[in-house]
C-alpha positions in Angstrom: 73.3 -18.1 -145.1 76.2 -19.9 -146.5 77.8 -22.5 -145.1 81.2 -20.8 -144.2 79.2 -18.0 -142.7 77.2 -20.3 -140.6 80.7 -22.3 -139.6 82.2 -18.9 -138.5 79.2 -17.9 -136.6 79.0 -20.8 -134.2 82.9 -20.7 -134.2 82.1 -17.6 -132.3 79.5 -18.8 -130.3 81.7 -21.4 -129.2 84.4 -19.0 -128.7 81.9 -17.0 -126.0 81.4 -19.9 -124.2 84.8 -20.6 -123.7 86.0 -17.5 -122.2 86.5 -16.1 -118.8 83.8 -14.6 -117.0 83.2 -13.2 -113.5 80.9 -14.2 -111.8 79.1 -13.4 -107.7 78.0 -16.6 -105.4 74.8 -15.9 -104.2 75.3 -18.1 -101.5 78.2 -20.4 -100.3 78.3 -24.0 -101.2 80.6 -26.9 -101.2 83.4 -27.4 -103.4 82.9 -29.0 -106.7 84.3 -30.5 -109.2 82.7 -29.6 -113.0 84.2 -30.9 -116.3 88.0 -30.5 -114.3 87.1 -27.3 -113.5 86.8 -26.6 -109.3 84.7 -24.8 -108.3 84.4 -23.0 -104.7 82.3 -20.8 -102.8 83.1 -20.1 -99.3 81.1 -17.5 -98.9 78.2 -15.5 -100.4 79.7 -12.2 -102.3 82.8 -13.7 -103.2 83.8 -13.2 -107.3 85.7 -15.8 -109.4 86.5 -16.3 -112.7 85.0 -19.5 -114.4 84.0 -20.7 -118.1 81.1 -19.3 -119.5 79.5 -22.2 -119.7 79.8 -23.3 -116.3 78.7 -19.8 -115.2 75.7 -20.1 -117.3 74.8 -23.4 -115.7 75.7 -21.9 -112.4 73.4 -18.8 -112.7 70.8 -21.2 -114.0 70.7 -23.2 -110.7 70.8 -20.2 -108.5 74.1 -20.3 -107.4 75.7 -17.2 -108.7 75.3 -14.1 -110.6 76.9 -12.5 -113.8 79.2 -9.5 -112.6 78.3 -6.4 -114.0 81.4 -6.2 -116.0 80.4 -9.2 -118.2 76.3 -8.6 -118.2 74.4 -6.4 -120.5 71.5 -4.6 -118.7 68.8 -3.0 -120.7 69.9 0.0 -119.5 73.3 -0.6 -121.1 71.2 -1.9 -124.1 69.4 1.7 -123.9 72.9 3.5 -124.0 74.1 1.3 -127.2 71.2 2.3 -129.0 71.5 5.8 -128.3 74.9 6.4 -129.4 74.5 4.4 -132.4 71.2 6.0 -133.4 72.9 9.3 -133.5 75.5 8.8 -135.7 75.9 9.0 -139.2 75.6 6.4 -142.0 79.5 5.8 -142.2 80.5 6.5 -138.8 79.7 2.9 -136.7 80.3 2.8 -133.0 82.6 0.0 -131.2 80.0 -2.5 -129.0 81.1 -4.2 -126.0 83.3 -7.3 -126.9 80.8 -10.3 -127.5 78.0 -7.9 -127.9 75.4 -10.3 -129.6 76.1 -13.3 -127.2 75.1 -11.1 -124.1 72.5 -9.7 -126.2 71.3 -13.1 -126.6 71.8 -13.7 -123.2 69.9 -10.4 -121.4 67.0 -11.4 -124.0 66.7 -15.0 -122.9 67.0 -14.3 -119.0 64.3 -11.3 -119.5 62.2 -13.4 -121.6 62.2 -16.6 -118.6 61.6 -13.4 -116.1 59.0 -12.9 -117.7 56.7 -15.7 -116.8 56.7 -14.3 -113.6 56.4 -10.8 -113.7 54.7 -8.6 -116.4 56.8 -5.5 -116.1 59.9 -7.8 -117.2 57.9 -8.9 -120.3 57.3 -5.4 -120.9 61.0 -4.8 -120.7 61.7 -8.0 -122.8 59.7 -6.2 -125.7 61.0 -2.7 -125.4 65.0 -4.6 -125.4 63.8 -6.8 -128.7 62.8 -3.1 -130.0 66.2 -1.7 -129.2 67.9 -4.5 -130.4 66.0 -5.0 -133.9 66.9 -1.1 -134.3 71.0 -1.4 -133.3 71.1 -4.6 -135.7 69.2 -2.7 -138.6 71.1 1.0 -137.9 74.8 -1.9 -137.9 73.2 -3.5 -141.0 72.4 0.0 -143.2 76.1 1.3 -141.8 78.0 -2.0 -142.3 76.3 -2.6 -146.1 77.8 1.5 -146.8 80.8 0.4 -145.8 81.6 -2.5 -147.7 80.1 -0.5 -150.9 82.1 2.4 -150.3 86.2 2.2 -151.3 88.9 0.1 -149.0 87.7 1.2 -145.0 90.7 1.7 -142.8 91.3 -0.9 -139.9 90.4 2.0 -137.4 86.7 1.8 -138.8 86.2 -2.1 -139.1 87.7 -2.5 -135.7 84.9 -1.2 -134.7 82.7 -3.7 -136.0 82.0 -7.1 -133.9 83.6 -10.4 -134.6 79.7 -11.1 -136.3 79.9 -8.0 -138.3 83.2 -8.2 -140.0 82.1 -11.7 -141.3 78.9 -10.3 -142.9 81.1 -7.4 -144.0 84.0 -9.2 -145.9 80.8 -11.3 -147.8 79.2 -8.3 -149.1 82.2 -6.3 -149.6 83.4 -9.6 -151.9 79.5 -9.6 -153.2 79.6 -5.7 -154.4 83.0 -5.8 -155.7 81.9 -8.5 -157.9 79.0 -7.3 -159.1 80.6 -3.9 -159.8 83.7 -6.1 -161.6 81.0 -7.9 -163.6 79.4 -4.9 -164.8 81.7 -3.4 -166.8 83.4 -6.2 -167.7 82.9 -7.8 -171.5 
C-alpha cells in the first residue's frame, strides 16, 4: 500500500476516534475528569455523548455501553450483506457512516466474547464470513467503477470514506494504463 494511502487511512481512523458517540452507563459512578473531558453518570440508563475514544475505554472497563445508534450488531452486519449481495456489479449500496471502524469494532468485541462463550466464537466466524464477502462484493463493484467512464457524485457518495481512496488510486492506475496503451 502506498504511503499516501496508508496516511489517509489512519487519517480516518483517527477521524473515528474523535467523533461523537452515544453512549448508556451501566451503572452510576462518580464524576470524572478524562483528558478535559467530564464525565458523569448519575444514574444507570442515562445516555451522553462523549469521544470515541473515551467511550471505548469506558465500555472496556464496564462502565457503559455503545447505543444502538452508533453499534454494528451482526444482525445489522447480516442486513449489509444482504442488500449488497443482491445488487448488481455497478450498482453499490451506501453503508452506515464509519462502516469499517464499527466493523472493526463488532469483530474485536465478538472475538474477546469469545473466550468465554463458544456460540459468540461461532458468531465471530460467521461475521468475518459476511464481512470478507461485503469487502470482496465493494472491491469487484468499486474496481468496475473506476474502469468504467467518469461516475456521477450520486454513485461514489455512496462509497465510504475508505472506498473513495482506493477508488481515486485505481481509477488514476487504469486511466494510465489505458493512456499508455495507445500512446507512441
Amino acid at each position: 500500500m502506498s504511503g499516501e494511502v496508508a496516511k489517509t487511512l489512519k487519517s480516518i481512523a483517527l477521524e473515528y476516534d474523535n467523533i461523537d458517540v452515544k453512549v448508556v452507563a451501566k451503572e452510576a459512578c462518580p464524576e470524572m475528569d478524562i483528558a478535559g473531558t467530564r464525565v458523569c453518570f448519575a444514574e444507570p440508563g442515562r445516555e451522553i455523548d462523549l469521544k470515541n475514544w473515551i467511550a471505548k475505554e469506558l465500555a472496556t472497563s464496564g462502565l457503559v455501553k455503545f447505543s444502538e445508534d452508533d453499534y454494528l450488531t451482526p444482525v445489522g452486519l447480516y442486513k449489509i450483506h444482504w442488500r449488497e449481495t443482491i445488487q448488481g456489479g455497478m450498482q453499490i449500496s451506501q453503508l452506515p457512516e464509519y462502516f469499517y471502524p464499527k466493523l472493526r469494532r463488532m469483530l474485536s468485541e465478538l472475538k474477546e466474547q469469545g473466550r468465554d462463550d463458544i456460540a459468540k466464537v461461532q458468531e465471530h466466524q460467521r461475521a468475518i464470513h459476511l464481512s470478507q464477502d461485503i469487502i470482496t462484493c465493494r472491491l469487484k463493484k468499486i474496481i468496475n467503477l473506476a474502469s468504467a467512464p467518469a461516475q456521477t457524485n450520486n454513485i461514489l457518495g455512496n462509497l465510504t470514506k475508505e472506498e473513495q481512496v482506493l477508488y481515486k488510486v485505481f481509477k488514476n492506475v487504469i486511466d494510465e494504463w489505458r493512456t499508455n496503451l495507445v500512446s507512441p
